[in-house]
C-alpha positions, 0 to 999 in steps of 0.5 A: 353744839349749844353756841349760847353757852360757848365761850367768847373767841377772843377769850379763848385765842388769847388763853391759847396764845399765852399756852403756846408762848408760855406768858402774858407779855409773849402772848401779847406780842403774837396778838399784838395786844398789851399783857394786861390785855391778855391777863383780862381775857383769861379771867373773863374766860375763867368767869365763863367756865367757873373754872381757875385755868391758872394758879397765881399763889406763886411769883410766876404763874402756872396752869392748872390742870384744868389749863394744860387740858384746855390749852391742849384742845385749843392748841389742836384746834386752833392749829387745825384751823390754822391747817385748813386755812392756809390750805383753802388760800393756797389753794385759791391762789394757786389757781389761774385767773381765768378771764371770759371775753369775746375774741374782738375784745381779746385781740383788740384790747386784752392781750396787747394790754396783759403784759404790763399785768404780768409785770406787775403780778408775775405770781399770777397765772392768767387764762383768757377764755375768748369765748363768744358765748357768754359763761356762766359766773358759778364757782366752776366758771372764770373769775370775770367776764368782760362783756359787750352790751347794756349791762342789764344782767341780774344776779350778778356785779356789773361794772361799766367800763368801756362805752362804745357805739356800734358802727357797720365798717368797710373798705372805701374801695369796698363800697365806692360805686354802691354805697348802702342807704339804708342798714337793711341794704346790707343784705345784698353784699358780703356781710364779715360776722364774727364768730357767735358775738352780740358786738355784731349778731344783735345789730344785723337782727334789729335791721332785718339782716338776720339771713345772708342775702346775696352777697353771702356771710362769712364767719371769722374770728374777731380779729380775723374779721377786722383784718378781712374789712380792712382788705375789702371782703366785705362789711363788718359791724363791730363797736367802734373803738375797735375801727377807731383808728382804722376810720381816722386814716382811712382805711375804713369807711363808716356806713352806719352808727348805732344810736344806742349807748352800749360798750363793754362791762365787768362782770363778777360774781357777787361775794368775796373776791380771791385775791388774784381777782382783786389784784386784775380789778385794780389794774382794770381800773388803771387802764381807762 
């Protein structure tokens, strides 16, 4: 197709407007233009042709021959387009919004808060993926990931949004009679980790706590995890919005604090968003 010679779209949409409608002012209607509007543009398009697509030697004017045959192709191609379009959309929207995310983050915070999305988006379908391990964001993968680090991941839209520090955590009657001194310490007790996440795996690695010592390692899943700390099964390294509340009345104590800034991000797909995604970012930035 020589596209140096193709005539301008503008031009083409309103001569094919005005053959479906059957006038300049209804032409003008459906595109919301005025009728001199749509008149100017099918002159310009005769001027690119060369060709008279209308005879106007009458009161009312009327398609040539060379109009009927061009309208006919521009109907049919502007309604195949038209056809897939609103295929693709559909398709698109009808697809579930698929959010990755690691458990903690799912239990602690996502899933109390997604009724209120569904209140407001009842059309969409929501999938929570609470993987520990990290997605990959192609055009098979979710929609978003909520994940915990320093945000420095390339390829990728990353949006801060929640900050948080790292804090090792057990119950005070856990650690009364045998406090830790130093993070290496925690080698000798029970360390609750959770299932493959970066929340707590970095932590103990950058201390030296990478193999279980004499207390042991037990693998649960985020919230699981949490619930075993606050029964005093052992020490749990998690972000420290997660215990918030659990510090303030006592339920657990605070051993460590990282010094590092990290917290959870927005990770997206550069591009186009479908419109299910656009509606959770808004609602996103609602809840901080």
């Amino acid at each position: 197709m020589n596209w140096n010679t193709f005539p301008p779209l503008a031009a083409l949409r309103a001569f094919a407007a005005y053959t479906e409608q059957g006038g300049v002012q209804q032409a003008g209607d459906v595109l919301n233009v005025s009728h001199a509007a749509i008149s100017q543009q099918i002159r310009n398009l005769e001027d690119h042709l060369n060709v008279q697509l209308l005879d106007r030697s009458g009161r009312q004017a009327r398609l040539t021959e060379e109009g009927r045959a061009l309208g006919a192709v521009l109907q049919s191609g502007f309604g195949a387009i038209a056809d897939e379009v609103e295929k693709l959309t559909g398709a698109q929207d009808a697809k579930p919004l698929t959010v990755s995310t690691t458990p903690s983050f799912a239990a602690n915070w996502l899933v109390p808060r997604l009724a209120d999305f569904r209140q407001q988006h009842p059309e969409i379908s929501v999938v929570v993926d609470a993987d520990p391990k990290t997605a990959t964001l192609d055009a098979a993968g979710p929609d978003i990931a909520i994940r915990f680090g320093s945000g420095d991941w390339e390829g990728v839209d990353v949006r801060p949004f929640i900050e948080t520090r790292r804090v090792a955590v057990a119950a005070p009657s856990f650690i009364c009679d045998d406090c830790p001194t130093e993070p290496s310490d925690l080698a000798r007790f029970p360390i609750l980790q959770e299932v493959g996440t970066s929340e707590s795996s970095l932590w103990l690695a950058k201390h030296g706590v990478e193999e279980a010592g004499q207390g042991g390692r037990v693998i649960l899943p985020g919230n699981l995890s949490l619930d075993a700390a606050r029964m005093g099964q052992g020490i749990l390294v998690t972000a420290k919005i997660w215990v918030k509340s659990d510090l303030e009345h006592g339920r657990l104590a605070q051993i460590f604090e990282d010094e590092e800034d990290f917290g959870y991000f927005i990770v997206v797909r550069q591009g186009v968003h479908r419109t299910a995604l656009k509606a959770f970012l808004t609602w996103l930035k609602t809840q901080t």
